[in-house]
C-alpha positions as CSV (number, residue, x, y, z in Angstrom):
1,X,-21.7,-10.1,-16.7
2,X,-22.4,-7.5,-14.2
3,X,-19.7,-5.1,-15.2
4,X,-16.9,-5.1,-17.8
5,X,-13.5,-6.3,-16.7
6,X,-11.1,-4.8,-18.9
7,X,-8.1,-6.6,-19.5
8,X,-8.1,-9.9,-18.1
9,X,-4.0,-11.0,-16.9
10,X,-3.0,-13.5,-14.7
11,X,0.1,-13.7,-12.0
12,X,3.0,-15.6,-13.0
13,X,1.7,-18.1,-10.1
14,X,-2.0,-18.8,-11.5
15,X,-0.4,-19.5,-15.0
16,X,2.4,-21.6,-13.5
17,X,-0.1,-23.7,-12.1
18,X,-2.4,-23.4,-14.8
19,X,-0.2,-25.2,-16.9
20,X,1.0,-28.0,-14.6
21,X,-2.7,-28.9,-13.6
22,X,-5.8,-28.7,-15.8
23,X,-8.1,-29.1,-12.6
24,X,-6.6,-26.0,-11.3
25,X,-7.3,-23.9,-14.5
26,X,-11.0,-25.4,-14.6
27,X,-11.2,-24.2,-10.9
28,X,-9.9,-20.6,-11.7
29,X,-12.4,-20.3,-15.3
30,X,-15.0,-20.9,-13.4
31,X,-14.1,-18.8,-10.0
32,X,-13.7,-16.0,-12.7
33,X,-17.4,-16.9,-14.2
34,X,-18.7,-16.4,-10.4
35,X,-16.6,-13.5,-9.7
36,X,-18.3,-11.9,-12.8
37,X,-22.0,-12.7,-12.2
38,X,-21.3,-11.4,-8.6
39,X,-20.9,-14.0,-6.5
40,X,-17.9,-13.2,-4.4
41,X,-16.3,-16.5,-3.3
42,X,-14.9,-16.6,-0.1
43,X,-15.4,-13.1,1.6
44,X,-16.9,-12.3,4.7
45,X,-20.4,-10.2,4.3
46,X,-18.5,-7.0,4.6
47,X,-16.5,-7.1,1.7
48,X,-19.8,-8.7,-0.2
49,X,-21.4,-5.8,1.1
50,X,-18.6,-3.4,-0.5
51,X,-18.6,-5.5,-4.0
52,X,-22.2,-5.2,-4.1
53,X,-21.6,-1.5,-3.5
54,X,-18.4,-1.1,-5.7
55,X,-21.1,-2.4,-8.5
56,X,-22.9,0.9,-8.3
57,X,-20.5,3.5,-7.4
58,X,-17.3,1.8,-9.4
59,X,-14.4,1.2,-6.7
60,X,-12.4,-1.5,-7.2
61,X,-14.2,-5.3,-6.9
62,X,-12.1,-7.9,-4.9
63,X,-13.4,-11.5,-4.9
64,X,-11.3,-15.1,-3.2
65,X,-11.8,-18.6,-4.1
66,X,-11.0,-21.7,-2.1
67,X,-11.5,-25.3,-3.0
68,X,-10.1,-28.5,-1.9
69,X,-6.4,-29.0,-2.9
70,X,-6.0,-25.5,-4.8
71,X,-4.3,-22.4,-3.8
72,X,-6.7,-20.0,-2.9
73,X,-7.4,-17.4,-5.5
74,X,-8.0,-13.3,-5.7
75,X,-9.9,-11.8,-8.6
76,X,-9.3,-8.1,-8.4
77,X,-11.0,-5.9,-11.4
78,X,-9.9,-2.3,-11.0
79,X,-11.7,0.6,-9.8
80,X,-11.7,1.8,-13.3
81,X,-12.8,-1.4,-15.2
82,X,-9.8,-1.4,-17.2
83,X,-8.1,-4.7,-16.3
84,X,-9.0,-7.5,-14.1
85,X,-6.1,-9.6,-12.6
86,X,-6.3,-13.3,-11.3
């Protein structure tokens, strides 16, 4: 991990689907694995850039996930590490 996440909570939305579709929660565990080794998903290089940057000066960390037949995804950890919301 390259920073703590806090309290980890998902929407209403993620779970929802979670629980209908087992693919879909394999998808989200391991979007959340990348998300915390630093690999942002689906961002342009800016936001990367600002992730990368959030790492060192703790702002807020934003990732997105897309795959094939899934919703797309958000990660958000807090600017203050204390929950991170999928």
């Amino acid at each position: 991990m390259k920073f703590e996440t806090g309290q980890l909570v998902c929407t209403i939305g993620v779970i929802t689907e979670q629980k209908k579709n087992p693919a879909f929660a394999l998808f989200v565990n391991k979007s959340l694995d990348r998300h915390l080794k630093g690999d942002w998903g689906d961002l342009g290089e800016e936001d990367k850039k600002s992730n990368d940057d959030a790492l060192e000066t703790g702002e807020r960390i934003l990732s997105a996930y897309e795959a094939d037949g899934f919703p797309k995804i958000w990660i958000i950890t807090e600017c203050n590490r204390s929950a991170t919301t999928i």
